[in-house]
C-alpha positions as CSV (number, residue, x, y, z in Angstrom):
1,X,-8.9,7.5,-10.9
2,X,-10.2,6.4,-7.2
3,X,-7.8,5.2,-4.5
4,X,-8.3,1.2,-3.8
5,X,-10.1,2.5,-0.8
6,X,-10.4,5.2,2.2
7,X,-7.9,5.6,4.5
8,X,-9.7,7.7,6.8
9,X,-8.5,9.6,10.4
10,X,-11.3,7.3,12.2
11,X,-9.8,4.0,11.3
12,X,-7.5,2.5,14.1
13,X,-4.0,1.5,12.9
14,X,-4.6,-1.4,12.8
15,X,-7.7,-1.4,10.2
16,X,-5.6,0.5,8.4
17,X,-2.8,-2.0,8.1
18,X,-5.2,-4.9,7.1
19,X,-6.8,-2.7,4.2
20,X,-3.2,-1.7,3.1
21,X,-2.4,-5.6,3.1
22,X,-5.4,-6.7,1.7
23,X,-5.3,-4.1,-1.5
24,X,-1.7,-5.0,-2.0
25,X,-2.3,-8.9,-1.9
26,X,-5.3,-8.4,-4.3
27,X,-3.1,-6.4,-6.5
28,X,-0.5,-8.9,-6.7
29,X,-2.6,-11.5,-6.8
30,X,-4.9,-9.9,-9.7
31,X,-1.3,-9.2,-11.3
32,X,-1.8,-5.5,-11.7
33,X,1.2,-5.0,-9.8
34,X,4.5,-6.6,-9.0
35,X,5.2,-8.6,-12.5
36,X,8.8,-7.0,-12.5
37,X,10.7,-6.9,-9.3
38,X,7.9,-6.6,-6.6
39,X,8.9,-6.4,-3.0
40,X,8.5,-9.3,-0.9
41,X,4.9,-10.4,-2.0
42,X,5.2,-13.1,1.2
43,X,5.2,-9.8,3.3
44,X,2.4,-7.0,3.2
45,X,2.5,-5.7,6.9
46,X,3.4,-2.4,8.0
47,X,7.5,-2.6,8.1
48,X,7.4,-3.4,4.4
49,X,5.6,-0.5,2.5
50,X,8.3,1.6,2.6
51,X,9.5,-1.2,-0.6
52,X,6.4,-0.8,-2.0
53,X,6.2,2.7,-2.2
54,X,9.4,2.7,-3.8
55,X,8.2,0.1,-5.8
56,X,5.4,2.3,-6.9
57,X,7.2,5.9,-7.7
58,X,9.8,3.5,-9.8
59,X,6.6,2.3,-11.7
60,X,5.1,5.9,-12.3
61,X,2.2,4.8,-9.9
62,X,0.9,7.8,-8.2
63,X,-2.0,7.1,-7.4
64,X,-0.5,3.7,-5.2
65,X,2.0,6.2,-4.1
66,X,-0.3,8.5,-2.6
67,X,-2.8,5.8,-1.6
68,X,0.4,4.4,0.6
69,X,1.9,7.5,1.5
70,X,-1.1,8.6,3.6
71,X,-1.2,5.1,5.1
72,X,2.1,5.4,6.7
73,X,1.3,8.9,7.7
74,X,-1.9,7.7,9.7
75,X,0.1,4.7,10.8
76,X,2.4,6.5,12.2
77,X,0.4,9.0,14.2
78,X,1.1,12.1,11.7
């Protein structure tokens, strides 16, 4: 399986927030994720993807978990 998309060293924090949000609203909103106890789905910005990773190891979603783990990384600078 492919990540949703790239998160790539070139990408300014702030691109990569808004492809974070957007792959998380389109999840939701597609209902491929967050049918059973979801985070906030009001609330995709940077301060709330530590719930949604959780969210995702709960669920046995590694590839989300990775995809989001190496967004915070690059978010925050590491």
């Amino acid at each position: 399986m492919m990540p949703p998309c790239k998160i790539s060293t070139l990408m300014s924090k702030e691109e990569v927030i808004e492809k974070v949000a957007y792959v998380l609203r389109e999840g939701v909103n597609s209902k491929i994720w967050g049918a059973f106890n979801p985070p906030s789905l009001d609330d995709y910005a940077k301060w709330n993807w530590i719930d949604w990773l959780t969210y995702f190891k709960s669920s046995g979603n590694h590839l989300m978990q990775s995809f989001l783990g190496k967004a915070i990384r690059r978010v925050n600078g590491q």
